[in-house]
C-alpha positions as CSV (number, residue, x, y, z in Angstrom):
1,X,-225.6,-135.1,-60.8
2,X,-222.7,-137.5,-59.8
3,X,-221.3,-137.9,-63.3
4,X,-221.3,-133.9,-63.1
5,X,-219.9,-133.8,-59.9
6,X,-217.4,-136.2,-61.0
7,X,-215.8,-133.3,-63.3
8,X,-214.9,-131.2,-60.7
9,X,-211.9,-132.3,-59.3
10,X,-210.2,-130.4,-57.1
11,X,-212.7,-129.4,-53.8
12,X,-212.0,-127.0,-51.5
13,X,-214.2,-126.4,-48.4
14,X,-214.4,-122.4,-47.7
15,X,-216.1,-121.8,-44.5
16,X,-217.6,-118.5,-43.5
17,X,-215.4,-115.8,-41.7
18,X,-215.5,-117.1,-37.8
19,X,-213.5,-113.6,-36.2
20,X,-215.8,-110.1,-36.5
21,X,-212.4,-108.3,-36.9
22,X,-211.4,-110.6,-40.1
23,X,-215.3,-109.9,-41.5
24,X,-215.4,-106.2,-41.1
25,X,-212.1,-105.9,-42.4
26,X,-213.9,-108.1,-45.4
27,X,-216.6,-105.2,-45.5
28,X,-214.3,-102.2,-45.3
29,X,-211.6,-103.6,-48.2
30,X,-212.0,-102.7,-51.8
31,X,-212.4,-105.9,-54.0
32,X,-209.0,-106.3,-55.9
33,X,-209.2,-106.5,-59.5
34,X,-207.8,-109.5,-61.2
35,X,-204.4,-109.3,-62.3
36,X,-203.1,-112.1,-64.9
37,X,-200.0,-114.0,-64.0
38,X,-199.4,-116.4,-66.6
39,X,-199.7,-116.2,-70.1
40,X,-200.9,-118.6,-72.4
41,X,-197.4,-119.5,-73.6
42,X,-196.3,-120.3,-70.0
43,X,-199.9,-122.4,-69.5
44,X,-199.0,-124.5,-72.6
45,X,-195.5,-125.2,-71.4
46,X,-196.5,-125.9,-68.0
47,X,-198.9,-128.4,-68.8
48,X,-196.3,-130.4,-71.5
49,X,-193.6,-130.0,-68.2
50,X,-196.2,-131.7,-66.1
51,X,-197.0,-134.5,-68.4
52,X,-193.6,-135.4,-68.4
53,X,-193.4,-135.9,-64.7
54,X,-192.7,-139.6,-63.7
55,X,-195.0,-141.7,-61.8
56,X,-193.8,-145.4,-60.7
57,X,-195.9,-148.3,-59.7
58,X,-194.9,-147.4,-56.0
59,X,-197.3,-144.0,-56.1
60,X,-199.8,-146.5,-58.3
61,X,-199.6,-148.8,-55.5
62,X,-199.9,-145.7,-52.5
63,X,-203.2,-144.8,-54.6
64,X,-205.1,-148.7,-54.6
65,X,-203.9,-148.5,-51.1
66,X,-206.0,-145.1,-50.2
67,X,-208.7,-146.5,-52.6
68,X,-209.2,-149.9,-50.5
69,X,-208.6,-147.9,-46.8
70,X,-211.4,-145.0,-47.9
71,X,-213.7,-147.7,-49.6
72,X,-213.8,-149.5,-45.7
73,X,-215.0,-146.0,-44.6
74,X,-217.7,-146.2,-46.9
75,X,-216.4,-143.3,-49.2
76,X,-217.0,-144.4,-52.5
77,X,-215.0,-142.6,-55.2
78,X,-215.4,-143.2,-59.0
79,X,-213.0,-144.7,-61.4
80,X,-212.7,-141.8,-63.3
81,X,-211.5,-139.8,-60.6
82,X,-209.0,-141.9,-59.5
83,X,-207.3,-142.2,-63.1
84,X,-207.6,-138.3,-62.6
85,X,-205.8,-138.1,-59.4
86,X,-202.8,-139.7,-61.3
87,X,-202.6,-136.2,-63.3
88,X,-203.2,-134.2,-60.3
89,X,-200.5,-135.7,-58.6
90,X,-198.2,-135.5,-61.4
91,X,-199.2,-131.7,-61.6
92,X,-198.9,-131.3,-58.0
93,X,-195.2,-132.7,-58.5
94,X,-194.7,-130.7,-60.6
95,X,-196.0,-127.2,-58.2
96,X,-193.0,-128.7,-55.6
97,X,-190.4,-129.0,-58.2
98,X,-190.3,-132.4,-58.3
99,X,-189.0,-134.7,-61.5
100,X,-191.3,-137.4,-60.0
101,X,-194.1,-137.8,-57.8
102,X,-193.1,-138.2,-54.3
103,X,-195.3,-139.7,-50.8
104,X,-195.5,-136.1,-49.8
105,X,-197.5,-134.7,-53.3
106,X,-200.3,-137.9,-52.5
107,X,-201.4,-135.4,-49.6
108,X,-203.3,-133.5,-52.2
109,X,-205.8,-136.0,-52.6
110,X,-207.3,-134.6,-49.7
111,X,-208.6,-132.3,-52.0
112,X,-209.7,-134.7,-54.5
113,X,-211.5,-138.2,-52.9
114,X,-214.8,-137.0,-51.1
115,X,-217.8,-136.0,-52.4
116,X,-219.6,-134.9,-49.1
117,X,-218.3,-132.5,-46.9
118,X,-218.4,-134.6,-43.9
119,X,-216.4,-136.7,-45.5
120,X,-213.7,-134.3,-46.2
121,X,-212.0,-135.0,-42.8
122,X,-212.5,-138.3,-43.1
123,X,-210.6,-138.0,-46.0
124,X,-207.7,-135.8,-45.2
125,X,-207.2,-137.9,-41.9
126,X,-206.4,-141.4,-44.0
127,X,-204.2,-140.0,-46.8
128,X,-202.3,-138.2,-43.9
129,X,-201.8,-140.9,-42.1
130,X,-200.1,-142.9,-45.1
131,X,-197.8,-140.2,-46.0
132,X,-197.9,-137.4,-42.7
133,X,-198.9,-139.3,-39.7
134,X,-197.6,-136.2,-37.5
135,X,-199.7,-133.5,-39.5
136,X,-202.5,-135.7,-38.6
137,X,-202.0,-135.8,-35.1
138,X,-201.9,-132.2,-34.7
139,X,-204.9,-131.4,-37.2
140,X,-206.5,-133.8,-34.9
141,X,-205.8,-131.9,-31.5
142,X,-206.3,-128.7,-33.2
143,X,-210.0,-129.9,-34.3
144,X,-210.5,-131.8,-31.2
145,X,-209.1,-127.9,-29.2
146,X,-211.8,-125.6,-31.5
147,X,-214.4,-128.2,-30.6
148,X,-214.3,-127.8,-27.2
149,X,-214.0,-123.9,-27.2
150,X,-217.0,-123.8,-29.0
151,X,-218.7,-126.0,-26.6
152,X,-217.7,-124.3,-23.7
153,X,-219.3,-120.6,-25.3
154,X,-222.8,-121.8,-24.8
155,X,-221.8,-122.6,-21.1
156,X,-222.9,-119.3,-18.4
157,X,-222.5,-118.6,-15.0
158,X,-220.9,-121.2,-12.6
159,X,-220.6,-124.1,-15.3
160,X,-219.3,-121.9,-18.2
161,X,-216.0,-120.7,-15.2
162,X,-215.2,-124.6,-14.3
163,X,-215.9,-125.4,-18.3
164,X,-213.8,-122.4,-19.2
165,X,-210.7,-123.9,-16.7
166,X,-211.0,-126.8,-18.1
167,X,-210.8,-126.2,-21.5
168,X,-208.1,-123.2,-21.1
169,X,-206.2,-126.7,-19.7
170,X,-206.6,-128.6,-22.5
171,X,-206.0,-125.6,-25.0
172,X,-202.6,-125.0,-23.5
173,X,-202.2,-128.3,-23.5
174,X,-202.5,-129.3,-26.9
175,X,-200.6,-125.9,-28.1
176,X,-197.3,-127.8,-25.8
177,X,-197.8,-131.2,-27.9
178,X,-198.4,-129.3,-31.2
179,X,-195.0,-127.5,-31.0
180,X,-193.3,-130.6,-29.4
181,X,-194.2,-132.2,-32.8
182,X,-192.9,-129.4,-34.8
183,X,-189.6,-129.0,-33.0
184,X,-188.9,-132.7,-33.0
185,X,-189.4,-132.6,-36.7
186,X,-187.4,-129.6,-37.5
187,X,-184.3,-131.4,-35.4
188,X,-184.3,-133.7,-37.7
189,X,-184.6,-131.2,-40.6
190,X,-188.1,-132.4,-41.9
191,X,-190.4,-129.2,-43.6
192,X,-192.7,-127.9,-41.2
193,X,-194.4,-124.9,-43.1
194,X,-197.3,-126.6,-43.9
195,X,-197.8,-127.4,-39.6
196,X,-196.7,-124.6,-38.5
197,X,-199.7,-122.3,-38.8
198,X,-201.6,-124.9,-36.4
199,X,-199.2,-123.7,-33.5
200,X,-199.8,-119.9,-34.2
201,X,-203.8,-120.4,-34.7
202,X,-204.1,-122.4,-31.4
203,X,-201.7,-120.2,-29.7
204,X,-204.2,-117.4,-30.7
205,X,-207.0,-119.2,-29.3
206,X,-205.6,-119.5,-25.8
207,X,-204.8,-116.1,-25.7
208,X,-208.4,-114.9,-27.4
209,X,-210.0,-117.4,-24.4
210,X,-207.7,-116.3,-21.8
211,X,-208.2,-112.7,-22.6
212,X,-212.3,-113.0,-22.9
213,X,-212.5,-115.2,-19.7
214,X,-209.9,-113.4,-17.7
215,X,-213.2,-111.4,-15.7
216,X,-214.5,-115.4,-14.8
217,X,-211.6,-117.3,-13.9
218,X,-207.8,-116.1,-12.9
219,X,-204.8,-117.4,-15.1
């Protein structure tokens, strides 16, 4: 089964719908039917473009580097799919209109070198910290912020109101350091679309707790 698993790339984690407003909307949409937007002439000349991306021994060297740090985390990755990742990353390059691969395109590896679920995080959280240490941070509080909201719903009575201050503290908390981060990297004119959801999600879940615990505790 590895060697199989091996062939399939690209992994992407798709957890169940979490809001009952998102899943009955889910239930109550038609299913879209598939629309093609690409022809075969424009697959063909994509894939030549991204073979002619350029990849130097610096990204090479950015790769052996995630290899050895994921390898001391016991995530074992084969060969094969780490001469892969050199294509991915060259099509991934390509996707950001880039001649050659850049330190930003390795974060797709995320996607790539883990085989176990559990170890996806693991994953994303060393090849961001080579090439986005700040997205890492604030993936980390915003993990660290759902965790404890979830923990503090199977809290009642008296130990679910001082849980439920408590956490509302450390929700608003993290939302402040979140958009810290992204203002202090749009100052000095660095992307932050690919952050900038975080802040609006955990924004939302302070105001979802606030709202569903205003009856418990006074804000």
């Amino acid at each position: 089964m590895d060697a199989l698993y091996d062939r399939f790339h690209l992994k992407y984690e798709v957890k169940h719908i979490q809001e009952d407003f998102n899943f009955v909307s889910m239930l109550a949409n038609p299913t879209p039917d598939p629309i093609v937007t690409l022809t075969q002439q424009e697959i063909e000349k994509a894939q030549k473009d991204v073979l002619s991306v350029v990849s130097d021994e610096t990204i090479d060297a950015k790769i052996v580097e995630v290899s050895r740090y994921l390898r001391n985390q016991g995530i074992i990755v084969s060969d094969r799919t780490y001469k892969q990742s050199r294509l991915i990353l060259k099509a991934e390059a390509w996707l950001n209109e880039h001649d050659e691969i850049l330190e930003e395109d390795i974060e797709v590896l995320k996607h790539v070198l883990w085989h176990d679920p559990d170890e996806r995080r693991k994953t994303e959280s060393t090849i961001l910290e080579m090439v986005n240490p700040e997205k890492n941070r604030i993936i980390t509080m915003f993990d660290e912020a759902f965790r404890i909201a979830n923990d503090m719903a199977s809290k009642q009575g008296a130990e679910r109101q001082q849980k439920a201050i408590e956490v509302i503290a450390k929700v608003r908390k993290a939302k402040t350091d979140i958009a810290k981060i992204i203002n202090d990297l749009q100052r000095v004119k660095r992307d932050t679309k690919s952050i900038e959801p975080y802040l609006n999600k955990i924004n939302k879940m302070l105001t979802d707790l606030q709202m569903k615990e205003i009856g418990v505790i006074s804000i």
